[in-house]
N, CA, C and O atoms as CSV, one atom per row, in Angstrom:
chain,resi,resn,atom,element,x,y,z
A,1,UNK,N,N,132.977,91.255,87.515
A,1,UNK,CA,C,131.994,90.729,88.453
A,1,UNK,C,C,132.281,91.271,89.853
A,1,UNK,O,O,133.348,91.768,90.212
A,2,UNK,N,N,131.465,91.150,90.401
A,2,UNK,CA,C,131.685,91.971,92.112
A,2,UNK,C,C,131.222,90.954,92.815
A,2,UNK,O,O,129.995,90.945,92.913
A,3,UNK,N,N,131.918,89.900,93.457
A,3,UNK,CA,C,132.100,89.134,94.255
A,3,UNK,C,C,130.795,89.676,95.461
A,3,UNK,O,O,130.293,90.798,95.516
A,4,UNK,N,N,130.446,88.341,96.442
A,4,UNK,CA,C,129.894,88.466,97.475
A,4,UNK,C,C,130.893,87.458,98.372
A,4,UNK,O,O,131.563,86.485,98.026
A,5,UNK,N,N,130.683,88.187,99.831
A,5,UNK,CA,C,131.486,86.856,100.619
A,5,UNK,C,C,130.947,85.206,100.406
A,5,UNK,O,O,129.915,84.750,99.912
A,6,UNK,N,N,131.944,84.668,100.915
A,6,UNK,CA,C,132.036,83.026,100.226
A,6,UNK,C,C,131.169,82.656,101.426
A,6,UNK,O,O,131.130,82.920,102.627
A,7,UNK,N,N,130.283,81.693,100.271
A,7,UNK,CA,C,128.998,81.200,100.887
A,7,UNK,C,C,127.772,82.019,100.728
A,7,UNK,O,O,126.664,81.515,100.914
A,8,UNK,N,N,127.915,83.181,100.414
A,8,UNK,CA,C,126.472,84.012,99.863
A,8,UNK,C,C,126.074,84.133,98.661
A,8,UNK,O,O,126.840,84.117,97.697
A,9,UNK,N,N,124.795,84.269,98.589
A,9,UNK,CA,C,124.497,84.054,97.166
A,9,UNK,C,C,123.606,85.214,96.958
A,9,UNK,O,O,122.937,85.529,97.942
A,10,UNK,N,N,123.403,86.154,95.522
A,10,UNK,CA,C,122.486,87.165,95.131
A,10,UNK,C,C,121.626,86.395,95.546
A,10,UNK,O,O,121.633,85.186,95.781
A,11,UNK,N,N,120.240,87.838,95.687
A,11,UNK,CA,C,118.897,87.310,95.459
A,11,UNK,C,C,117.815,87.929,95.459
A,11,UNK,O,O,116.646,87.651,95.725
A,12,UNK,N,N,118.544,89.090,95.017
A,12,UNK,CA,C,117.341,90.247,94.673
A,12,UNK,C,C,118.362,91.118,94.354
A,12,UNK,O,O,119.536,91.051,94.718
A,13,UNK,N,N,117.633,92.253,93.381
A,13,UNK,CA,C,118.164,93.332,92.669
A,13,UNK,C,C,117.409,94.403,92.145
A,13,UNK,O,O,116.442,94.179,91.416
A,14,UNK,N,N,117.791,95.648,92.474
A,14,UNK,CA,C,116.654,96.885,91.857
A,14,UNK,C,C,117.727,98.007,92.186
A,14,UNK,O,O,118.346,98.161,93.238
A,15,UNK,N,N,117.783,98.692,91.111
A,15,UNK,CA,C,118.203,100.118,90.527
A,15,UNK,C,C,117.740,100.995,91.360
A,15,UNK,O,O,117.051,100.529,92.267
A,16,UNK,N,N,117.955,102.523,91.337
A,16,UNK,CA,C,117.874,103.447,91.437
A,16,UNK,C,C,118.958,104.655,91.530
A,16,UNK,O,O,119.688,105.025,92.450
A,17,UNK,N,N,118.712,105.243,89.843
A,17,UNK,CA,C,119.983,106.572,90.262
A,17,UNK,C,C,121.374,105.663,89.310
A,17,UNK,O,O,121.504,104.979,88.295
A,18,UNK,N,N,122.273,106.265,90.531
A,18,UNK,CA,C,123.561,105.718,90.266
A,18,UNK,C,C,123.863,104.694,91.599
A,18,UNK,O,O,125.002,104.599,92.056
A,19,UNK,N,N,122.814,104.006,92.116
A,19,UNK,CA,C,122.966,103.392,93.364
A,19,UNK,C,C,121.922,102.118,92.797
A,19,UNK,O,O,120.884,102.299,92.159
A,20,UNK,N,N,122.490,100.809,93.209
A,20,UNK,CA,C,122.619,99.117,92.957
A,20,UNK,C,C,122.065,98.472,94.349
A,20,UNK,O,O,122.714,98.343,95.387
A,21,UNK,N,N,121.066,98.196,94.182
A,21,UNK,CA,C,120.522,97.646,95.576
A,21,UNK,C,C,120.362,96.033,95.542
A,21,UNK,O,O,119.309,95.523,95.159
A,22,UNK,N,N,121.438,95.285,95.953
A,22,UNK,CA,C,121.637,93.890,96.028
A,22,UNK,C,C,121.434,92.931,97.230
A,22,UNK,O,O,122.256,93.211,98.103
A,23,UNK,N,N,120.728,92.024,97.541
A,23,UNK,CA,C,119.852,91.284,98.657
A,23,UNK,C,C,120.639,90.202,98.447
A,23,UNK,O,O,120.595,89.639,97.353
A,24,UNK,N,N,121.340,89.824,99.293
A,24,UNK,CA,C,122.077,88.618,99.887
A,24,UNK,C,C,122.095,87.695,100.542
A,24,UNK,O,O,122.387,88.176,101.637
A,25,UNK,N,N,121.942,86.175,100.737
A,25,UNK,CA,C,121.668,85.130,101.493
A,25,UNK,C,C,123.000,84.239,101.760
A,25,UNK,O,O,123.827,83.663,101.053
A,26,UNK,N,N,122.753,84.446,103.294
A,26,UNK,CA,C,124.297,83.143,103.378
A,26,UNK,C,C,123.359,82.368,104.079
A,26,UNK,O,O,122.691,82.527,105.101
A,27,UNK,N,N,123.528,81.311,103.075
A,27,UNK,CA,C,122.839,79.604,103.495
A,27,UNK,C,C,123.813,78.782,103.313
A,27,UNK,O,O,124.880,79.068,102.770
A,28,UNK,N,N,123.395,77.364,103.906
A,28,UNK,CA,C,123.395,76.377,102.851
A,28,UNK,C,C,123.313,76.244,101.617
A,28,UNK,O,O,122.109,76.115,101.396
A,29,UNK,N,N,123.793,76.204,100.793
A,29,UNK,CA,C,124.073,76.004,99.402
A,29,UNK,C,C,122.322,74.568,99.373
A,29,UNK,O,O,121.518,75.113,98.617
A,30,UNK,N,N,121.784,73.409,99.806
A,30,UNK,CA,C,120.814,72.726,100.008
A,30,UNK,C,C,119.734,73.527,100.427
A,30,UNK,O,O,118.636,73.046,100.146
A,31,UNK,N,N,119.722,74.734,101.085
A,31,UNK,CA,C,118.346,75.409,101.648
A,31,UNK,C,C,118.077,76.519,100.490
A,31,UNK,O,O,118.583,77.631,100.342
A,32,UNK,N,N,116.969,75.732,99.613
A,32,UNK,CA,C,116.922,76.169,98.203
A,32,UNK,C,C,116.276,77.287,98.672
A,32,UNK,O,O,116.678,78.366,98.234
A,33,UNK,N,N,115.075,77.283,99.714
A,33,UNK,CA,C,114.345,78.547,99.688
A,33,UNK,C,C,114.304,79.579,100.863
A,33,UNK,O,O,113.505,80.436,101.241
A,34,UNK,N,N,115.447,79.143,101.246
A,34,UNK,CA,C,115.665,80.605,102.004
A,34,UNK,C,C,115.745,80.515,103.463
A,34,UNK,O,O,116.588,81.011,104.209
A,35,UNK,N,N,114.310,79.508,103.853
A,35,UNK,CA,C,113.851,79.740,105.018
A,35,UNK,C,C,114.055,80.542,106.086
A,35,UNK,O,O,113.248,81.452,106.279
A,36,UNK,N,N,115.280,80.340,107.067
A,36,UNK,CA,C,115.377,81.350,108.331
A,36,UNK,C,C,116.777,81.537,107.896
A,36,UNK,O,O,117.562,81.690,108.832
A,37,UNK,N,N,117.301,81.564,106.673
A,37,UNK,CA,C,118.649,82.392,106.628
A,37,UNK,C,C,118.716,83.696,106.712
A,37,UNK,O,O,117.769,84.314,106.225
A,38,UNK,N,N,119.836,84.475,107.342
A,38,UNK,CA,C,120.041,85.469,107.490
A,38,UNK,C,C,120.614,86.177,106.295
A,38,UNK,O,O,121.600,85.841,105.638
A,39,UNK,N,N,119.897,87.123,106.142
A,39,UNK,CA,C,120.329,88.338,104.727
A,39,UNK,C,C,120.980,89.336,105.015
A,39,UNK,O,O,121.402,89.608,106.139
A,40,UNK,N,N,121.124,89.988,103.996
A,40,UNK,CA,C,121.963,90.985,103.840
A,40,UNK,C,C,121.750,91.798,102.432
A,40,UNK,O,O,121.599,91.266,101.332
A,41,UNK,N,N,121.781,93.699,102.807
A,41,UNK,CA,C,121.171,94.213,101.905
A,41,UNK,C,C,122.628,95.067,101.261
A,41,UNK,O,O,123.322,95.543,102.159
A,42,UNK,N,N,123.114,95.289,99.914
A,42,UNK,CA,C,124.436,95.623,100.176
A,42,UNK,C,C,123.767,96.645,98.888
A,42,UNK,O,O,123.025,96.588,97.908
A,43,UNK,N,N,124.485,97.449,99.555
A,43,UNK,CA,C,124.204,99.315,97.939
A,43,UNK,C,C,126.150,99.039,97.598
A,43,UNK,O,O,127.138,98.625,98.204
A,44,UNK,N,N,125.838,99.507,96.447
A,44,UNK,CA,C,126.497,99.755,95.393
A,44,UNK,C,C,126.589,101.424,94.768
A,44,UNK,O,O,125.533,101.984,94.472
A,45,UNK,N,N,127.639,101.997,94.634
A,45,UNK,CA,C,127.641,103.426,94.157
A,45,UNK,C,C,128.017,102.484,92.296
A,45,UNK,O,O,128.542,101.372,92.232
A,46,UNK,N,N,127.689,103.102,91.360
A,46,UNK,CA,C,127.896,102.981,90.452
A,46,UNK,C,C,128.121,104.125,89.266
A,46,UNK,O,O,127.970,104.181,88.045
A,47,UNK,N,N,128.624,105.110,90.463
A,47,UNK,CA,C,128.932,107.051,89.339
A,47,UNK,C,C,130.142,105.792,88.356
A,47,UNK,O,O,130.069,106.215,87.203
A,48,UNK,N,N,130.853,104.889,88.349
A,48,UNK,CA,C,131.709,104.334,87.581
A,48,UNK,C,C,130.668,103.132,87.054
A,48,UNK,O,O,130.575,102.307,87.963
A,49,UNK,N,N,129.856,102.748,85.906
A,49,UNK,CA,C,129.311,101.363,86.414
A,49,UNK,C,C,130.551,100.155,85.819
A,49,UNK,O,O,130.502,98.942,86.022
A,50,UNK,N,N,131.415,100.759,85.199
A,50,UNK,CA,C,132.511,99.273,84.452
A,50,UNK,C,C,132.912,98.874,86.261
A,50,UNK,O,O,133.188,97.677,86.337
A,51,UNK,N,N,132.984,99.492,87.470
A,51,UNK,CA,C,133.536,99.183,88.744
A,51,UNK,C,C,132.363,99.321,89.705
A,51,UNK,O,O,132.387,100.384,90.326
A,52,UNK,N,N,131.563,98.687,89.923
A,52,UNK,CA,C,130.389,99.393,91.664
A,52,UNK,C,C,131.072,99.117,92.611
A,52,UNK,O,O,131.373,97.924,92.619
A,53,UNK,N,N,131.543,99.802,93.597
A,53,UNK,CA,C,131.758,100.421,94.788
A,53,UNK,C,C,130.907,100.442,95.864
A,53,UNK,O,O,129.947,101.180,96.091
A,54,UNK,N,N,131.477,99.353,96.627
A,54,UNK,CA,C,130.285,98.840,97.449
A,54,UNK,C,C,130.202,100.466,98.626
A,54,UNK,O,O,131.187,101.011,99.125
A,55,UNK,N,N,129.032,100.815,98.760
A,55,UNK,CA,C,129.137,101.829,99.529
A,55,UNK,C,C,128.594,101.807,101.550
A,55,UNK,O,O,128.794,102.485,102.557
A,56,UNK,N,N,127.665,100.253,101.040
A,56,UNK,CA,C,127.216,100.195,102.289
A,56,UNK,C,C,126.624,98.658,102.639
A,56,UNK,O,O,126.778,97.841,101.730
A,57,UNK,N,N,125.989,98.201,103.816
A,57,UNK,CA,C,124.787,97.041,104.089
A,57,UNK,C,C,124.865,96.945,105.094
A,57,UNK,O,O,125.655,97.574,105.796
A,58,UNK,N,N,123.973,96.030,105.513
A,58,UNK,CA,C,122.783,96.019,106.570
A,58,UNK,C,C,122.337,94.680,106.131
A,58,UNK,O,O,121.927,94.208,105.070
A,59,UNK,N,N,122.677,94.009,107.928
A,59,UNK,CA,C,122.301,92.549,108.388
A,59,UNK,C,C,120.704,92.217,108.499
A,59,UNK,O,O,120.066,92.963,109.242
A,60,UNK,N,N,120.099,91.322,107.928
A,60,UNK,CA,C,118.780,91.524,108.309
A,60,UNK,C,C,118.556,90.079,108.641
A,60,UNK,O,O,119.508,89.308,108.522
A,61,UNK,N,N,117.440,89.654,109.028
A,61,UNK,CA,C,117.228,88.492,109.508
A,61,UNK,C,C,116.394,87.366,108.868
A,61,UNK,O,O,115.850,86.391,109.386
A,62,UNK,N,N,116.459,87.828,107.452
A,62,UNK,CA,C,115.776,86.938,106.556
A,62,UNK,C,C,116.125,87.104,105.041
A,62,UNK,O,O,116.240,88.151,104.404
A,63,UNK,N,N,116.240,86.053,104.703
A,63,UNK,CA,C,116.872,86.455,102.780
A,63,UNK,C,C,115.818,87.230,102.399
A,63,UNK,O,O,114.589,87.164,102.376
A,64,UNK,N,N,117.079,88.319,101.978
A,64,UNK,CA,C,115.933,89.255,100.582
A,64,UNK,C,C,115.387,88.271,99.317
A,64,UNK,O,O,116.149,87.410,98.879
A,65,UNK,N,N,114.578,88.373,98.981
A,65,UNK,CA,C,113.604,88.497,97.578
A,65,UNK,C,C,113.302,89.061,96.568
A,65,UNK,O,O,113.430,88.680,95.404
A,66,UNK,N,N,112.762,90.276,97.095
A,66,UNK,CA,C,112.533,90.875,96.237
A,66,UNK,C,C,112.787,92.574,96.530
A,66,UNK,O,O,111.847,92.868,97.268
A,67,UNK,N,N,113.349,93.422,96.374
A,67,UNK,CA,C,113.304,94.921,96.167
A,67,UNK,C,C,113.174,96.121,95.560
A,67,UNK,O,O,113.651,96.565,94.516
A,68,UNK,N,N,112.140,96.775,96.734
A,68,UNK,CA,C,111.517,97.974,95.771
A,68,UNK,C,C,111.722,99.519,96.273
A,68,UNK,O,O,111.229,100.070,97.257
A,69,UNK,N,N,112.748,100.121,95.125
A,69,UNK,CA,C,112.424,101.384,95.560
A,69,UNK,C,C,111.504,102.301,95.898
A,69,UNK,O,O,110.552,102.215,95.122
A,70,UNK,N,N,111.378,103.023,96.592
A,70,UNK,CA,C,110.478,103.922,96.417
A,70,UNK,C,C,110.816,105.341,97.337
A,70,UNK,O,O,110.992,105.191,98.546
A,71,UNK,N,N,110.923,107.016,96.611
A,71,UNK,CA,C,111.459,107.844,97.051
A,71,UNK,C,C,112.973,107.303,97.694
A,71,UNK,O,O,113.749,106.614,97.032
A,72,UNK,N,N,113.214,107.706,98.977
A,72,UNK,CA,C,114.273,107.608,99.672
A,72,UNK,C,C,114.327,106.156,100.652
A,72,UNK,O,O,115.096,105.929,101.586
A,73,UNK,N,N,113.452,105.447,100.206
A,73,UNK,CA,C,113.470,104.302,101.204
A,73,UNK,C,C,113.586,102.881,100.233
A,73,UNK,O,O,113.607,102.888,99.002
A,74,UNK,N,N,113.634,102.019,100.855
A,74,UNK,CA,C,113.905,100.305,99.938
A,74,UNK,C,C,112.448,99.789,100.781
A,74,UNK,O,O,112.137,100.061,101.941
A,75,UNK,N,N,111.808,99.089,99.935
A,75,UNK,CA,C,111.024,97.948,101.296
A,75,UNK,C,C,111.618,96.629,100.424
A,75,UNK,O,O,111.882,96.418,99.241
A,76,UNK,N,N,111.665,96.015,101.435
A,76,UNK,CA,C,112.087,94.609,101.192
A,76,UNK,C,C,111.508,93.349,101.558
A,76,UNK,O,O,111.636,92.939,102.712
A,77,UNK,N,N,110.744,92.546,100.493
A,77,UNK,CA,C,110.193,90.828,100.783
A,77,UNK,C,C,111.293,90.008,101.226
A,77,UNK,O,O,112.123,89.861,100.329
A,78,UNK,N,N,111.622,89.344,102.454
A,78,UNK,CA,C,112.105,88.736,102.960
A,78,UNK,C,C,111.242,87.279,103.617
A,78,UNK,O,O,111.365,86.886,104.777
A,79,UNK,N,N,110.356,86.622,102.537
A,79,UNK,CA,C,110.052,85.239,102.368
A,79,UNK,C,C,109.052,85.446,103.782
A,79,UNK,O,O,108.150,86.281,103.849
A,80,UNK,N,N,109.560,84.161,105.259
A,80,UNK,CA,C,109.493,84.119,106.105
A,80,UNK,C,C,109.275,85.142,107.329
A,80,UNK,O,O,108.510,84.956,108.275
A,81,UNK,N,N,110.164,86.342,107.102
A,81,UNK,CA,C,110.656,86.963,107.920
A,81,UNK,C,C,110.101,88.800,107.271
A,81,UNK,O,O,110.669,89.861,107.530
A,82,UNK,N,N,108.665,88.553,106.279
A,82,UNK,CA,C,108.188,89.536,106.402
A,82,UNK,C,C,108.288,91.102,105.883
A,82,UNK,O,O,109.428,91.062,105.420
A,83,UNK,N,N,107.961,92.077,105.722
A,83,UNK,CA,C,108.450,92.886,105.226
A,83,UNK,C,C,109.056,94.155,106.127
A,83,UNK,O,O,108.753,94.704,107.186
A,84,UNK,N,N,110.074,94.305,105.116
A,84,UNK,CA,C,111.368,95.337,105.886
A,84,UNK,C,C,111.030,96.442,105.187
A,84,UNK,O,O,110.570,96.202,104.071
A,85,UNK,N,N,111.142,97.932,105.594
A,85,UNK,CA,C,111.166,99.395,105.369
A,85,UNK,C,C,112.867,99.946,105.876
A,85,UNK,O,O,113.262,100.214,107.011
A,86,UNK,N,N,113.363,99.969,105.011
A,86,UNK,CA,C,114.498,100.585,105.115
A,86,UNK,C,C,115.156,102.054,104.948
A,86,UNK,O,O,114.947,102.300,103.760
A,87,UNK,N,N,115.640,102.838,105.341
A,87,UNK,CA,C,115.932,104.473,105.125
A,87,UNK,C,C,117.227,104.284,104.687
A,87,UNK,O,O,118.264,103.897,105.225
A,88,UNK,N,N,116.826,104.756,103.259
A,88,UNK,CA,C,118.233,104.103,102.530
A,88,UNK,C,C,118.827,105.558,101.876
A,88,UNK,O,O,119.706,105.395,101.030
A,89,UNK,N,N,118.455,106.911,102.167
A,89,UNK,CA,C,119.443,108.352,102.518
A,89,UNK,C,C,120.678,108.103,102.170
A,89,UNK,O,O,121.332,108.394,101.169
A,90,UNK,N,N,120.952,107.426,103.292
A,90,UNK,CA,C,122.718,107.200,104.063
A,90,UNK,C,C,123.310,105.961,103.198
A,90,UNK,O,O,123.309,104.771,103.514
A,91,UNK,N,N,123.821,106.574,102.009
A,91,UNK,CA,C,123.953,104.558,101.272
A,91,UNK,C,C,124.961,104.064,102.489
A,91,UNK,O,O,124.524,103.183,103.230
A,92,UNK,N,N,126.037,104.488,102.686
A,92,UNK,CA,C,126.508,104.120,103.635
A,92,UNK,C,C,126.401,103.398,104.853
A,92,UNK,O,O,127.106,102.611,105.484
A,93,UNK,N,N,125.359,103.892,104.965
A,93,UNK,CA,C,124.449,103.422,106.661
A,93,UNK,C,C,122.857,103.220,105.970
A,93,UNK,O,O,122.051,104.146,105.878
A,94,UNK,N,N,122.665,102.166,105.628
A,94,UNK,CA,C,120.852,102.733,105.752
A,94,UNK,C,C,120.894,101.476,106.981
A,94,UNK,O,O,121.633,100.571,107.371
A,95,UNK,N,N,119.691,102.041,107.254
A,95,UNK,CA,C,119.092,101.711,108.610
A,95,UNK,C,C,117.506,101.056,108.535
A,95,UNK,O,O,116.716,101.425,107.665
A,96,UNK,N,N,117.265,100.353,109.245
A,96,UNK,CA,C,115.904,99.602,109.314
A,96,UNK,C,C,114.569,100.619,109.971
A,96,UNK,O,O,114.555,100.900,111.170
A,97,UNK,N,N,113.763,100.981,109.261
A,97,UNK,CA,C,113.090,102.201,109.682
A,97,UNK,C,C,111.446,101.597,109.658
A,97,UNK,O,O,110.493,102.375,109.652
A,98,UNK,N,N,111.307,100.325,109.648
A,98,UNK,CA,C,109.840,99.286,109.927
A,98,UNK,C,C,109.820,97.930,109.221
A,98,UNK,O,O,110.389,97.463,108.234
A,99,UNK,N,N,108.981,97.506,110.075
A,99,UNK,CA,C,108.491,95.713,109.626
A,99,UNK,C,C,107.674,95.793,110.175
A,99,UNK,O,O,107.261,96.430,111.145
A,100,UNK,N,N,107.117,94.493,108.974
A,100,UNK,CA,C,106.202,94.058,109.696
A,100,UNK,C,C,105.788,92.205,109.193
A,100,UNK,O,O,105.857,91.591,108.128
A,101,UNK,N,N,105.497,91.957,110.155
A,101,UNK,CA,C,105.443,90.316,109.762
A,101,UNK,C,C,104.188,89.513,109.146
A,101,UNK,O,O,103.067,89.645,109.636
A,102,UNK,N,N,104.445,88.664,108.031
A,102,UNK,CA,C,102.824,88.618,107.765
A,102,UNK,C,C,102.831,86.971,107.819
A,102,UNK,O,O,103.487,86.053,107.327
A,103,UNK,N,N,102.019,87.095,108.465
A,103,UNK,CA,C,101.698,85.463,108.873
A,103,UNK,C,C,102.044,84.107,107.499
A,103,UNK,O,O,102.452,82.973,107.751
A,104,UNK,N,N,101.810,84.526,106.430
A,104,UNK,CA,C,102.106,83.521,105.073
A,104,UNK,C,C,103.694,84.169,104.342
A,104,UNK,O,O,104.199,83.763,103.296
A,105,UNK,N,N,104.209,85.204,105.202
A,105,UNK,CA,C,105.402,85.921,104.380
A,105,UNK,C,C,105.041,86.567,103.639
A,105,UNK,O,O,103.844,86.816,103.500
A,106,UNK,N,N,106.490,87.315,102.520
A,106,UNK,CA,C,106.214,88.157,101.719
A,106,UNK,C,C,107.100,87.612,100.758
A,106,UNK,O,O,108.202,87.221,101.144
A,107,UNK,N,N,106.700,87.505,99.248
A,107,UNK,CA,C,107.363,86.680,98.367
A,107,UNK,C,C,107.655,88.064,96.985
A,107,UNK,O,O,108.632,88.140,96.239
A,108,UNK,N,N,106.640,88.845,97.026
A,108,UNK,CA,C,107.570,90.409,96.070
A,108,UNK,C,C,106.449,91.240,96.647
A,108,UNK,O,O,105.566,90.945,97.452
A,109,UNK,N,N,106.670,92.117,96.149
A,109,UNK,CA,C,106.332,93.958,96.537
A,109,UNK,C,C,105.643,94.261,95.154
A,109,UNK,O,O,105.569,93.545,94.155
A,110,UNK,N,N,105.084,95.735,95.419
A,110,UNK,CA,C,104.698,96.782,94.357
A,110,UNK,C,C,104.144,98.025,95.382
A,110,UNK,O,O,103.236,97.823,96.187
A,111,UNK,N,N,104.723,99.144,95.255
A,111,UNK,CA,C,104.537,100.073,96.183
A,111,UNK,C,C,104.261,101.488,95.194
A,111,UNK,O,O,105.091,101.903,94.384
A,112,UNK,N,N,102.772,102.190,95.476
A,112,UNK,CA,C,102.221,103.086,94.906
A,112,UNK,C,C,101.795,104.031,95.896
A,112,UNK,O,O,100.877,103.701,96.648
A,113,UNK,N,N,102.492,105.504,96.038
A,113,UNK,CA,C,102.309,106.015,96.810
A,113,UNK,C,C,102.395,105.738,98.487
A,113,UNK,O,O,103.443,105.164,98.780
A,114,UNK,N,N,101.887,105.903,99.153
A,114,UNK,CA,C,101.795,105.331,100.573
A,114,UNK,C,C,101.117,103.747,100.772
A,114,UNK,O,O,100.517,103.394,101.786
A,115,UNK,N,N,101.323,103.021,99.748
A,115,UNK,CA,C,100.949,101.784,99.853
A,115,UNK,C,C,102.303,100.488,99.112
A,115,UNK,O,O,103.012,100.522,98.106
A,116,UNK,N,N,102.120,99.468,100.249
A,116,UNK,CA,C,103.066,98.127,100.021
A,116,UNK,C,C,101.670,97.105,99.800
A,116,UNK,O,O,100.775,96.769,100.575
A,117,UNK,N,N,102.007,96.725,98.044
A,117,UNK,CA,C,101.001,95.467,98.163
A,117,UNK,C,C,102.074,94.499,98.105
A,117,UNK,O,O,103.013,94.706,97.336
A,118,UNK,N,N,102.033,93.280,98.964
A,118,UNK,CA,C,102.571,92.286,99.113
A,118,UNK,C,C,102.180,91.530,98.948
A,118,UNK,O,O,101.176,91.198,99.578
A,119,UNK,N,N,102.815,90.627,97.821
A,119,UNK,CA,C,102.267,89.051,97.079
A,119,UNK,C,C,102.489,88.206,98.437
A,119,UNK,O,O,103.656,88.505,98.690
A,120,UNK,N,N,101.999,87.178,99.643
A,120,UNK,CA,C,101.791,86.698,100.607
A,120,UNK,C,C,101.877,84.948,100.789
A,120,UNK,O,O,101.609,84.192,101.723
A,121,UNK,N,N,102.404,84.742,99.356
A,121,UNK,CA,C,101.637,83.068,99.639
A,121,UNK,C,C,100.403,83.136,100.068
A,121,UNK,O,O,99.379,83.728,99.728
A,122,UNK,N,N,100.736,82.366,100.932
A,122,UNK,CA,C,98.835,81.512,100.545
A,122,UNK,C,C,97.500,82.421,101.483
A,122,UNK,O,O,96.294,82.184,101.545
A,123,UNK,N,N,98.682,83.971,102.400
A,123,UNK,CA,C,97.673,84.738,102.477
A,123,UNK,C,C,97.118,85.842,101.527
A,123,UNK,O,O,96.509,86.858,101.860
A,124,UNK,N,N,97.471,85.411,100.218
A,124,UNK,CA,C,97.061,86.092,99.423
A,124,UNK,C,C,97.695,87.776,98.972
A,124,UNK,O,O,98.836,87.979,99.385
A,125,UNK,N,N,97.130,88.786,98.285
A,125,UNK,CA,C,97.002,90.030,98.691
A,125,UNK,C,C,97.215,90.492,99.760
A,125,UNK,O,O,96.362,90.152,100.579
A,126,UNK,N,N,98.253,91.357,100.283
A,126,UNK,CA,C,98.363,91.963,101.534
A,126,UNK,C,C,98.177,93.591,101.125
A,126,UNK,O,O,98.609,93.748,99.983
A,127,UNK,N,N,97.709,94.756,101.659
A,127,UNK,CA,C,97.730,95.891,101.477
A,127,UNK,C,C,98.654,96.216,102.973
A,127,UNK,O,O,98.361,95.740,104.070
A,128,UNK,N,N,99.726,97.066,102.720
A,128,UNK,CA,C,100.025,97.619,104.121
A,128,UNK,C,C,100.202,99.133,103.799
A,128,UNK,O,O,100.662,99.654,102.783
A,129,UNK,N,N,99.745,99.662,104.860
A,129,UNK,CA,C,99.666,101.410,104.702
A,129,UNK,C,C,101.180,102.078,105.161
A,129,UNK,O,O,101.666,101.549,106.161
A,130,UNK,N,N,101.908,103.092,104.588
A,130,UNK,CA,C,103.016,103.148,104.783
A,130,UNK,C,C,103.238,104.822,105.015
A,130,UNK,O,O,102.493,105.627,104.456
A,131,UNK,N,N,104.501,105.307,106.025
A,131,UNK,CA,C,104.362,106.960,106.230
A,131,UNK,C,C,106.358,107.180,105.757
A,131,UNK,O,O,107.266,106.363,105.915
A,132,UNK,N,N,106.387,108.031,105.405
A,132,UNK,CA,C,107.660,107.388,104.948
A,132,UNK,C,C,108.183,109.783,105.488
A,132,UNK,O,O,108.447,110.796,104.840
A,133,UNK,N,N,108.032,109.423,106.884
A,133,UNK,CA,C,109.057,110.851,107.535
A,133,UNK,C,C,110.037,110.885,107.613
A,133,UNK,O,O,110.585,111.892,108.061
């Protein structure tokens, strides 16, 4: 098992390659859904998978949800706090490369070509247009 620091809990997960893309929440153990906890996005090298090798992460300001690869970047549903575009190149370093906030949140993803549809709560369907240089 590959431990997270004490007090965080998984909460999202998606593949790509030989690289483990894991979404992290340190809450309250009582704040079942997330609300304004602060996340954390942590890559994993897995050229070994019996050992992943944490290779990198990045503080974000809302629990991950849900994550979706796509090419060289992650976008990430972060509930409350909207959707994240990440440049995830550098497992080491990825870096926050757009957001954007949607008034009902973002609760999962599906990304086709230059498009993020975002499941929204109760604003429904979100389409967001995406450039990924």
């Amino acid at each position: 098992a590959v431990g997270l620091p004490t007090g965080e809990r998984a909460t999202a997960l998606a593949l790509r390659g030989d690289r483990l893309y894991l979404g992290g929440q340190a809450c309250p153990s009582e704040a079942l859904d997330g609300g304004d906890c602060p996340g954390r996005l942590y890559v994993y090298n897995l050229a070994n998978p019996e050992r992943p090798a944490l290779a990198g992460q990045l503080d974000l300001p809302g629990t991950v949800i849900d994550i979706v690869p796509a090419e060289e970047y992650l976008y990430l549903a972060a509930g409350p706090a909207g959707v994240w575009a990440v440049d995830a190149r550098d497992p080491a370093r990825p870096t926050i490369a757009g957001h954007q906030d949607l008034s009902s949140g973002a609760q999962a993803l599906a990304v086709v070509f230059n498009r993020v549809y975002v499941a929204s709560g109760r604003g429904g369907l979100v389409v967001l247009q995406v450039s990924q240089e």
